[in-house]
Backbone bond lengths (Angstrom), bond angles and torsions (degrees), N, CA, C in turn:
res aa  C-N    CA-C-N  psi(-1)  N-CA   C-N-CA  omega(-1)  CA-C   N-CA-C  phi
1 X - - - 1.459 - - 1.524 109.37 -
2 X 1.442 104.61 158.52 1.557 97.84 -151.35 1.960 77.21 -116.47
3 X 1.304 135.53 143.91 1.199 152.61 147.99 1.046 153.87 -111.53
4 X 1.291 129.16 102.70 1.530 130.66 -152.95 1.399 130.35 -126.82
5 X 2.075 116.32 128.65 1.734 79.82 -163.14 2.126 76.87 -116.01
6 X 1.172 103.59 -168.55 1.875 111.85 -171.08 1.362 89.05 -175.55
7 X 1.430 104.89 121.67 1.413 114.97 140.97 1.463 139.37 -80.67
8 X 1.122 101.35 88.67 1.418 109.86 -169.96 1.573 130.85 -53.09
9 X 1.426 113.03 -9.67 1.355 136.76 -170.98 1.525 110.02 29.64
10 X 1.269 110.04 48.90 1.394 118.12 166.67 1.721 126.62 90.96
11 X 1.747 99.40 -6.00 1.517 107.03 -167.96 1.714 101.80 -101.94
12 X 1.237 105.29 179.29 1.177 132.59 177.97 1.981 121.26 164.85
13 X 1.859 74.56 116.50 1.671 96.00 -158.07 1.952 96.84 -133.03
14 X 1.041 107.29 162.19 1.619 109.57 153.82 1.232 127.23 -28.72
15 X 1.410 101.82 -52.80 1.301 109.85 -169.06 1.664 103.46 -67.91
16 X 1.828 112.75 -57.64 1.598 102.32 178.21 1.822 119.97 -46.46
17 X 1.216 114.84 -38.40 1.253 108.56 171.95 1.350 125.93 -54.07
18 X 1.283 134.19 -9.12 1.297 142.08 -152.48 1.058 96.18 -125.06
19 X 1.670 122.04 -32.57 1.673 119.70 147.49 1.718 132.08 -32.19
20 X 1.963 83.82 -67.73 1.213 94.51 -177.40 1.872 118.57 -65.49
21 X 1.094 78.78 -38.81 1.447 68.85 175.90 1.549 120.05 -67.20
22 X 1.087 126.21 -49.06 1.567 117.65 175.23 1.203 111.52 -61.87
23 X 1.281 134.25 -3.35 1.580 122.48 152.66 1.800 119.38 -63.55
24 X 1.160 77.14 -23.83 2.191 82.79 179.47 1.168 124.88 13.98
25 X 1.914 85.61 70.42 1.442 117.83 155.77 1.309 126.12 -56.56
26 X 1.642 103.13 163.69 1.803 93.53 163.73 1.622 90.92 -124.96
27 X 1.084 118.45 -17.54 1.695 108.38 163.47 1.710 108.84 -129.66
28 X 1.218 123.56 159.90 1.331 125.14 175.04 1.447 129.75 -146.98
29 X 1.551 118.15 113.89 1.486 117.40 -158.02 1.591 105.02 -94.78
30 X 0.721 121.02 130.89 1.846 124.56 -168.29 1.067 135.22 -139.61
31 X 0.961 142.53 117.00 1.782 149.44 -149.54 1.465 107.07 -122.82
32 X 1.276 81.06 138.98 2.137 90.42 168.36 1.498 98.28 73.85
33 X 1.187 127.34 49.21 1.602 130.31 -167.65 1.454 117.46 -90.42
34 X 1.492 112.44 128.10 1.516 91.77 -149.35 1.729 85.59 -94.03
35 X 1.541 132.52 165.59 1.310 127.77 -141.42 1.834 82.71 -102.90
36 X 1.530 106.21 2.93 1.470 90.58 -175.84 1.710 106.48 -90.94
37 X 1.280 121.34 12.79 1.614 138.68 -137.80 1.960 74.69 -90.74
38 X 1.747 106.74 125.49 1.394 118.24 149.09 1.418 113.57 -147.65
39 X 0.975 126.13 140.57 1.384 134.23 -179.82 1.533 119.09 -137.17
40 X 1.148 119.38 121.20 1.857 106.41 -152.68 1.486 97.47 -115.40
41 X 1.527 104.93 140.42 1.325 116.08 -157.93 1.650 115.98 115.23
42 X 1.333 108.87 -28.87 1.678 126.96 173.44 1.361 128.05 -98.81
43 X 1.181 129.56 77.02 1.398 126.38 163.64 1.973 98.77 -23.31
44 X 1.856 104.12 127.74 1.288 103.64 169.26 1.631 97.30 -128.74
45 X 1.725 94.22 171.46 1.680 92.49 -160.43 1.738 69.41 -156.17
46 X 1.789 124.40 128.57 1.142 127.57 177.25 1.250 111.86 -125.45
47 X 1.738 124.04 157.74 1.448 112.30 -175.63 1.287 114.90 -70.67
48 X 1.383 145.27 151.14 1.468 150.44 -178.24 1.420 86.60 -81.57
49 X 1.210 146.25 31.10 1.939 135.10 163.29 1.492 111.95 -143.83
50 X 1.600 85.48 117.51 1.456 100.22 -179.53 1.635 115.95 -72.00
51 X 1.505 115.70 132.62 1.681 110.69 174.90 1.868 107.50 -98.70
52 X 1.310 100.06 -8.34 1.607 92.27 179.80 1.712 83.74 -166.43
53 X 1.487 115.74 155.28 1.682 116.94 152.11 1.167 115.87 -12.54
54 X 1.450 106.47 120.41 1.970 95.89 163.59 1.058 110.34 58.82
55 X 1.314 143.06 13.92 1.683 139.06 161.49 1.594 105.16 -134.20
56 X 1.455 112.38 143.33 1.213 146.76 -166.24 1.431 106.94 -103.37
57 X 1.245 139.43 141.94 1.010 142.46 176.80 1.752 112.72 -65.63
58 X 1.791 111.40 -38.68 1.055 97.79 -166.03 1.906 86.85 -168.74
59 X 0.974 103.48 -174.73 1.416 108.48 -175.50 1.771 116.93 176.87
60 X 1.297 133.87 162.12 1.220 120.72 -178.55 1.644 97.04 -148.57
61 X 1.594 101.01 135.95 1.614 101.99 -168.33 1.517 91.84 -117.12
62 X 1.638 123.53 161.70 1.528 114.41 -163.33 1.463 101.30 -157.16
63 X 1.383 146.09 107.01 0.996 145.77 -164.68 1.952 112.86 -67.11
64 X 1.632 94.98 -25.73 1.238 109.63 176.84 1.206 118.43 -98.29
65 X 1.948 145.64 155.87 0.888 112.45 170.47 1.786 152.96 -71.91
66 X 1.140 95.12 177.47 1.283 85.50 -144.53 1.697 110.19 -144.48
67 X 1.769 116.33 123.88 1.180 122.53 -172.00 1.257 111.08 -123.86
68 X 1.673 94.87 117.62 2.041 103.58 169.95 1.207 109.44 -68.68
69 X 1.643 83.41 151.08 1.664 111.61 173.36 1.632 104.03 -101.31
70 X 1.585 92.89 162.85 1.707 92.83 162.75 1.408 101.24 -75.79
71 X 1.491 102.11 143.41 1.770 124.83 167.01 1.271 114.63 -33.68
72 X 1.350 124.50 90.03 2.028 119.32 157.36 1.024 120.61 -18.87
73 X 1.104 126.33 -33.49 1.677 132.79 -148.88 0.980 78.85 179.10
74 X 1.660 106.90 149.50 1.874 124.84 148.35 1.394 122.74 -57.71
75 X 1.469 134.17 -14.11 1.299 121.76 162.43 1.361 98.69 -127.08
76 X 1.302 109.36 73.83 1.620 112.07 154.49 1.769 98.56 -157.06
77 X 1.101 114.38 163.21 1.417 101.01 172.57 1.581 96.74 -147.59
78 X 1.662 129.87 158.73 1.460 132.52 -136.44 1.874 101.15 -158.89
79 X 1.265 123.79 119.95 1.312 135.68 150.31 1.038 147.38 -140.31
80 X 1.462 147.25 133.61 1.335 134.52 -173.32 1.280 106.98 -86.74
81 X 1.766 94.95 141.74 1.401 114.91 166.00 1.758 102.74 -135.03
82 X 1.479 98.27 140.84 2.146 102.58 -174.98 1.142 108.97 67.34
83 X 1.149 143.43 -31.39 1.797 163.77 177.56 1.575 111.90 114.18
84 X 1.415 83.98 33.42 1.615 94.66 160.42 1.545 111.23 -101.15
85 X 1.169 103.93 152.76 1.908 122.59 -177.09 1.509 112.54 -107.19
86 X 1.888 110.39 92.33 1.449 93.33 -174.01 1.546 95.15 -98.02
87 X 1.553 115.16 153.24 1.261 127.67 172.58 1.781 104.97 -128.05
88 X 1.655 101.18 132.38 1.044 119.55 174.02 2.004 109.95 -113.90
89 X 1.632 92.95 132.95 1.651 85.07 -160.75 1.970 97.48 -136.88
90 X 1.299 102.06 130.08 1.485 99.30 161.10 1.924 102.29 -103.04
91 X 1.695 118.45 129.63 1.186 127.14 151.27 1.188 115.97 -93.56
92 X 1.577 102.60 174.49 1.500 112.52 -158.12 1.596 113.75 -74.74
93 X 1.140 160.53 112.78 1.214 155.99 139.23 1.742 131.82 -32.41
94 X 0.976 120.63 -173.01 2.159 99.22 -145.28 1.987 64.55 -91.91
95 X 1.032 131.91 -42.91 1.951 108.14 -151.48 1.729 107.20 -113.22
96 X 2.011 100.94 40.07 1.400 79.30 155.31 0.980 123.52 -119.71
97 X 1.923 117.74 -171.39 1.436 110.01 -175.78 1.070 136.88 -60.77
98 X 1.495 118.36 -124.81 1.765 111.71 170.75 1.576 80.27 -142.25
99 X 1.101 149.79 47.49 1.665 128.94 124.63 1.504 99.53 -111.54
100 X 1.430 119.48 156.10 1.805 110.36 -25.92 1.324 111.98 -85.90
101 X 1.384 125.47 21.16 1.555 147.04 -170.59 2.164 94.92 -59.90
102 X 1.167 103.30 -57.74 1.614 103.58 -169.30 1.900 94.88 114.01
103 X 1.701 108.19 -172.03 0.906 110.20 -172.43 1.763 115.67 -110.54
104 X 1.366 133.65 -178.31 1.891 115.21 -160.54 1.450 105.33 104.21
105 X 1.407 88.58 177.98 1.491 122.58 -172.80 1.820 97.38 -71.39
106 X 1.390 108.50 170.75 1.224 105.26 177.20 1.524 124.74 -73.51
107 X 1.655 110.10 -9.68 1.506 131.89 -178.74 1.487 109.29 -70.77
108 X 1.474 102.31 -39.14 1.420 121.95 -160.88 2.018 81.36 -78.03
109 X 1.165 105.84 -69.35 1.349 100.53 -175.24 1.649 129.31 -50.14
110 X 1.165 108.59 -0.80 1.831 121.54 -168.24 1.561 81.39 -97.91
111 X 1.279 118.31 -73.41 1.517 142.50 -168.71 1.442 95.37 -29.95
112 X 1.706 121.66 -82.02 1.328 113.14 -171.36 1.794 121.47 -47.46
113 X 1.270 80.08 -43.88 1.826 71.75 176.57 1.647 138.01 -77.79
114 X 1.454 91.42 -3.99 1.330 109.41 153.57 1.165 127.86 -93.50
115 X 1.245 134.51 -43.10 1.603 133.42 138.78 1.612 105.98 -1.41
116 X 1.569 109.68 -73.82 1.383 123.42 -165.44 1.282 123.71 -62.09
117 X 1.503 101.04 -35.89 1.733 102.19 169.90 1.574 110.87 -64.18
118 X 1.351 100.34 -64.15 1.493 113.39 -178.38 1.942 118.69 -39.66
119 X 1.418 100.01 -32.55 1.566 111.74 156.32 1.342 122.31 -42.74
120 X 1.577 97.88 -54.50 1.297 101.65 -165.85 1.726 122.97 -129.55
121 X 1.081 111.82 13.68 1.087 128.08 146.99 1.835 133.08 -74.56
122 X 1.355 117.15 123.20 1.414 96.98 173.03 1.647 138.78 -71.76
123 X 1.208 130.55 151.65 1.226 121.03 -176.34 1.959 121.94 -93.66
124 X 1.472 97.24 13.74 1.914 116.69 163.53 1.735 89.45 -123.55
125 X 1.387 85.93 164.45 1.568 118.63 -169.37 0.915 114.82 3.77
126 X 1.379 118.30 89.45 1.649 149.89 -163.45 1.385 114.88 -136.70
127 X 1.103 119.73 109.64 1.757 124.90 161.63 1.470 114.72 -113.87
128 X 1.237 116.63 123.08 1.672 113.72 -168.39 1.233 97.16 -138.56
129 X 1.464 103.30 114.77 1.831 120.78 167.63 1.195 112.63 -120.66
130 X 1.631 115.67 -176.23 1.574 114.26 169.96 1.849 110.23 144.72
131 X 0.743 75.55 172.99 2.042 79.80 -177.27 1.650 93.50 -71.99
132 X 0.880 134.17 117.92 1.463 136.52 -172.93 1.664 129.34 -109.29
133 X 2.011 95.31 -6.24 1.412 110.73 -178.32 1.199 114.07 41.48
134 X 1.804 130.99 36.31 1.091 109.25 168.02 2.090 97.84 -154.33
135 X 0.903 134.86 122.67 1.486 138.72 166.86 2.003 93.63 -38.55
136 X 1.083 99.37 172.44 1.430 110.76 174.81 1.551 101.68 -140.08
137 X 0.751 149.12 -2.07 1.734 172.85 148.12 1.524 120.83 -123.18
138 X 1.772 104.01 144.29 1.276 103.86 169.24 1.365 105.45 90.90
139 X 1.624 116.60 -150.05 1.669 151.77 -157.12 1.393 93.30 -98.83
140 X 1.352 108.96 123.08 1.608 112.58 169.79 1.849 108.37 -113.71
141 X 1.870 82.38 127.46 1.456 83.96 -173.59 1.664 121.18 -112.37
142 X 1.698 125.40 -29.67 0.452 103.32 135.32 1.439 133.29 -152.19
143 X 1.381 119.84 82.18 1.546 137.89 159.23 1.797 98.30 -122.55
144 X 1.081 108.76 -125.84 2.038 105.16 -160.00 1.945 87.08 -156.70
145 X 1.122 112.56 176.09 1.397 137.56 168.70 1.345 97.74 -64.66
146 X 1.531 114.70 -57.53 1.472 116.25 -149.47 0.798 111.42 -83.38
147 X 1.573 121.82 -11.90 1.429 130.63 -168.66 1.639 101.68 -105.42
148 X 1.133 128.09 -8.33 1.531 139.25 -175.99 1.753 79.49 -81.68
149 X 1.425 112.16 -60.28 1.532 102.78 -157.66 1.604 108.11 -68.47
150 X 1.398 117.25 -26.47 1.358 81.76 169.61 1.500 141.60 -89.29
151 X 1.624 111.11 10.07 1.355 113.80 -170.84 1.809 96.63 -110.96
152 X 1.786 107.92 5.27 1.836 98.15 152.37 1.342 97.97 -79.44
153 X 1.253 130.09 -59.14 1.239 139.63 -174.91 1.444 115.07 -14.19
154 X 1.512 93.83 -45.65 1.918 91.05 -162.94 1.635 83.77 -100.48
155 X 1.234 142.78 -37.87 1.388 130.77 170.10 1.717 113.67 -25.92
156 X 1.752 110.83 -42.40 1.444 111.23 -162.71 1.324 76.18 -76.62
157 X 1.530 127.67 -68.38 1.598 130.74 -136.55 1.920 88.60 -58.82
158 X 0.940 126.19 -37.63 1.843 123.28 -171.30 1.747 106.34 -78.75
159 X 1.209 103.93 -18.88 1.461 94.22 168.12 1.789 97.55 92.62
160 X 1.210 143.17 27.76 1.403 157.05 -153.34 1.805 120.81 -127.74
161 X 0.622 96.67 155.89 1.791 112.21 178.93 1.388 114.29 -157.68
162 X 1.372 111.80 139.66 1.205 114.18 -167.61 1.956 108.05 -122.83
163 X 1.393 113.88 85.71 1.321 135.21 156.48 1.270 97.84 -26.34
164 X 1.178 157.66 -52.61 1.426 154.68 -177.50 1.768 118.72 -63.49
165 X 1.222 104.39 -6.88 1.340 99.87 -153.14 2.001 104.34 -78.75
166 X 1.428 116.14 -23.39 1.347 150.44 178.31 1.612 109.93 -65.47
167 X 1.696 123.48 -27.33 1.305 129.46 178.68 1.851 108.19 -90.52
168 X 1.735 75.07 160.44 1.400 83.50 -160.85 1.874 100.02 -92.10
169 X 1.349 103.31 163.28 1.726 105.61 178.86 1.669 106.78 -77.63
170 X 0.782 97.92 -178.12 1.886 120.63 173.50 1.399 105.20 -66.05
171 X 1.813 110.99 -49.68 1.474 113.02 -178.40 1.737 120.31 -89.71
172 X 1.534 120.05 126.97 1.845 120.12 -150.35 1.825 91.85 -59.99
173 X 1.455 96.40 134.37 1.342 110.33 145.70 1.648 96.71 96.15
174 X 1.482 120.57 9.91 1.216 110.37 -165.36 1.666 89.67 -123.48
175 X 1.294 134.00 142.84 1.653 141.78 159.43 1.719 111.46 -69.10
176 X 1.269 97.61 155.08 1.441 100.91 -153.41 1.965 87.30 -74.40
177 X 1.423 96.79 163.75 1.259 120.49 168.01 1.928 108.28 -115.74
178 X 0.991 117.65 6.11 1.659 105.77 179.21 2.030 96.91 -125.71
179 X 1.391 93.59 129.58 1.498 99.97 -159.87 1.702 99.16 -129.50
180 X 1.620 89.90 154.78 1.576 88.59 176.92 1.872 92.74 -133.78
181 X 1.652 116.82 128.61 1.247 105.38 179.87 1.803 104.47 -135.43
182 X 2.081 112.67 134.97 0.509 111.08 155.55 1.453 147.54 -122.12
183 X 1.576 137.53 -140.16 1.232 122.36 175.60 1.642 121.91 -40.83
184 X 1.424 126.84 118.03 1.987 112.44 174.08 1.331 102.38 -20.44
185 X 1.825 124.07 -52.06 1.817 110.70 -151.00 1.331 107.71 -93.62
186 X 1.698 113.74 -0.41 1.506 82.06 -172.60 1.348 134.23 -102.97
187 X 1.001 116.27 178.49 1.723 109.68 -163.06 1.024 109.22 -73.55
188 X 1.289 131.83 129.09 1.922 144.70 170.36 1.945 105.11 -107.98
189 X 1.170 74.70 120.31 1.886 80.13 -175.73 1.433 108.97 -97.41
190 X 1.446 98.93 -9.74 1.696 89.17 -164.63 2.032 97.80 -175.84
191 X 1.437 104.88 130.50 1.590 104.27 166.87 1.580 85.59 -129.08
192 X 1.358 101.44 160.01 1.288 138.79 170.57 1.317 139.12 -125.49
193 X 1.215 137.26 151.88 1.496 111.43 158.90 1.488 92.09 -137.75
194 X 1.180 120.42 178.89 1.465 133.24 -158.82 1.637 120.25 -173.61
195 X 1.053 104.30 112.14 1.388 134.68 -144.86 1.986 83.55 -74.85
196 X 1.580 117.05 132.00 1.333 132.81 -168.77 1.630 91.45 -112.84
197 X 1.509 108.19 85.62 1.431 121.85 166.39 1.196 108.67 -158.40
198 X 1.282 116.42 150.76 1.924 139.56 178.31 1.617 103.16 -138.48
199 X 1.248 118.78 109.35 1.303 103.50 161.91 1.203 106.78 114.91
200 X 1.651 130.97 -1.39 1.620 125.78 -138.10 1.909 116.75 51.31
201 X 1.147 130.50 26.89 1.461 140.46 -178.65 1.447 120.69 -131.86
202 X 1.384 105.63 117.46 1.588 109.33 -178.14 1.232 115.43 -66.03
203 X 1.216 123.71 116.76 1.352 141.33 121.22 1.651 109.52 15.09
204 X 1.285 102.34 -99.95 1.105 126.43 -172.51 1.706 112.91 -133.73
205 X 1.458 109.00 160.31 1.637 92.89 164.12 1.390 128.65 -96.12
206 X 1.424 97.42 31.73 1.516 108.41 165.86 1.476 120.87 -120.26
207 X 1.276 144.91 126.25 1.410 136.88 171.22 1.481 113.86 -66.65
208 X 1.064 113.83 162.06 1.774 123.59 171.62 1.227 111.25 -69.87
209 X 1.198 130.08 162.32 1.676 146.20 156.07 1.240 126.46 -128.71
210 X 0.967 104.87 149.45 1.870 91.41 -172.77 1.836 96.65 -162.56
211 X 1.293 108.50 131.05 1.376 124.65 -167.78 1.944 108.38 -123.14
212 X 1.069 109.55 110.41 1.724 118.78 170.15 1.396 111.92 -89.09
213 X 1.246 121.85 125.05 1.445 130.95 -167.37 1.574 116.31 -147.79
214 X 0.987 124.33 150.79 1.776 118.09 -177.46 1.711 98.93 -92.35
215 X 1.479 126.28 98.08 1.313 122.46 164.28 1.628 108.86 -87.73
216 X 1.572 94.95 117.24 1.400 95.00 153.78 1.114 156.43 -107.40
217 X 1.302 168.41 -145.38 1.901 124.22 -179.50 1.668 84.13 -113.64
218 X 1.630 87.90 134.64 1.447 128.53 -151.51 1.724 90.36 -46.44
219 X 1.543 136.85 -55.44 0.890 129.10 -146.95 1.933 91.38 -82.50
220 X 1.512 116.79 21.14 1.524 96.29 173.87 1.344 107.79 -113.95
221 X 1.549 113.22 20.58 1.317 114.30 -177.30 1.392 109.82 73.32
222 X 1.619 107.39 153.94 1.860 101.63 177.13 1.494 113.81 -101.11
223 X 1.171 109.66 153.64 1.294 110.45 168.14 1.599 130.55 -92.74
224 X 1.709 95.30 150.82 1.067 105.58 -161.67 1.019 120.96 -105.55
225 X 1.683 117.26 142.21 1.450 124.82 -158.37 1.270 115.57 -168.28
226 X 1.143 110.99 89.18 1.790 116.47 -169.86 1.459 102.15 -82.76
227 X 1.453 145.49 34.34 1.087 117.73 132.75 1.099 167.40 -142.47
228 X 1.237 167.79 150.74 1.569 160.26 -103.66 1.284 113.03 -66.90
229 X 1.648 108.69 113.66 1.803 103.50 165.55 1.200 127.87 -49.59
230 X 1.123 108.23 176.25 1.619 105.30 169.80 1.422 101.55 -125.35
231 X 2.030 88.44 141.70 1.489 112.17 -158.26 1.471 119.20 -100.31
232 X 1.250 144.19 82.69 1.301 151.39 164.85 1.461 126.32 -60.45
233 X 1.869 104.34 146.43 1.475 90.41 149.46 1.686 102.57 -152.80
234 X 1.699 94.66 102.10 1.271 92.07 -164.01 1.430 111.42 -69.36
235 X 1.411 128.05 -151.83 1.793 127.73 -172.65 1.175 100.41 -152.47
């Protein structure tokens, strides 16, 4: 299965479609979704919480069918596809406010909303991506240390790994902040990232990701395969 998350930063044009589509997903986790977002051929399922006019916190598109969940959190949004549970999630970043984050340090604000997923998220057949505002390796630019540690934290407690964590961001010299993570055992054949431009013109200021993995239906256990994807970045 092919998996993909994009921060869309609120647009949707020709050009993003021509994105999404050459990612040729079979599921897709997506942030900053602008409410004008259709793509036909994709069952879509969007978060019920607005982060700005006409944009969605998050949303998940699924080539297969596909049944929403109620919202984990107000900026994450959650559906099964195969009887898998994909969750698409924006966390808090070091300069935002306190909706729907709460009030505190930015740790305090990572923490609760990880608390909340981890509430309500399951810990079998689970895929959890999303703009994550935070590197998982390396230079943190913009989430915090403390806030990196608590969203490994819930990676171990969910049983997850994040194949993405090794790619680089949009901006030079910095590791990506938008992640896609699945089961510890299962097989990843391949991560990518993929540069969100037409024309020489950004997209967005986030690049795509997209993670290939062997899902198998959750109750057959995952398979195991200790070794190294292969790392792309196509154009």
């Amino acid at each position: 299965m092919r998996i993909g998350t994009w921060n869309l930063a609120g647009r949707w044009t020709p050009d993003h479609l021509d994105v999404v589509r050459g990612l040729d997903c079979d599921v897709l986790l997506l942030t900053e979704v602008s409410e004008r977002l259709e793509v036909s051929d994709y069952a879509m399922h969007l978060g019920g919480h607005r982060m700005a006019p006409k944009r969605r916190w998050a949303g998940v598109l699924s080539r297969r069918p596909m049944t929403p969940l109620p919202d984990p959190h107000p900026a994450s949004a959650a559906a099964t596809v195969d009887g898998w549970t994909f969750c698409s999630s924006i966390l808090p970043w070091r300069s935002c406010g306190s909706e729907p984050w709460g009030e505190g340090r930015h740790v305090d604000k990572t923490r609760a909303a990880v608390d909340i997923l981890m509430r309500s998220l399951p810990t079998t057949g689970l895929v959890w991506g999303g703009d994550w505002n935070h590197a998982l390796r390396g230079r943190e630019y913009s989430g915090s240390m403390a806030g990196r540690g608590e969203i490994t934290a819930a990676l171990s407690g969910l049983g997850l790994r994040a194949p993405t964590a090794d790619l680089s961001h949009a901006l030079p010299r910095l590791l990506t902040i938008d992640h896609i993570a699945v089961p510890t055992g299962a097989r990843v054949t391949a991560v990518a990232q993929v540069e969100a431009t037409r024309s020489g013109r950004r997209l967005s200021d986030h690049d795509a990701y997209v993670v290939t993995v062997d899902l198998a239906p959750p109750s057959a256990g995952p398979v195991e395969d200790p070794s190294e994807p292969v790392r792309t970045r196509p154009h």
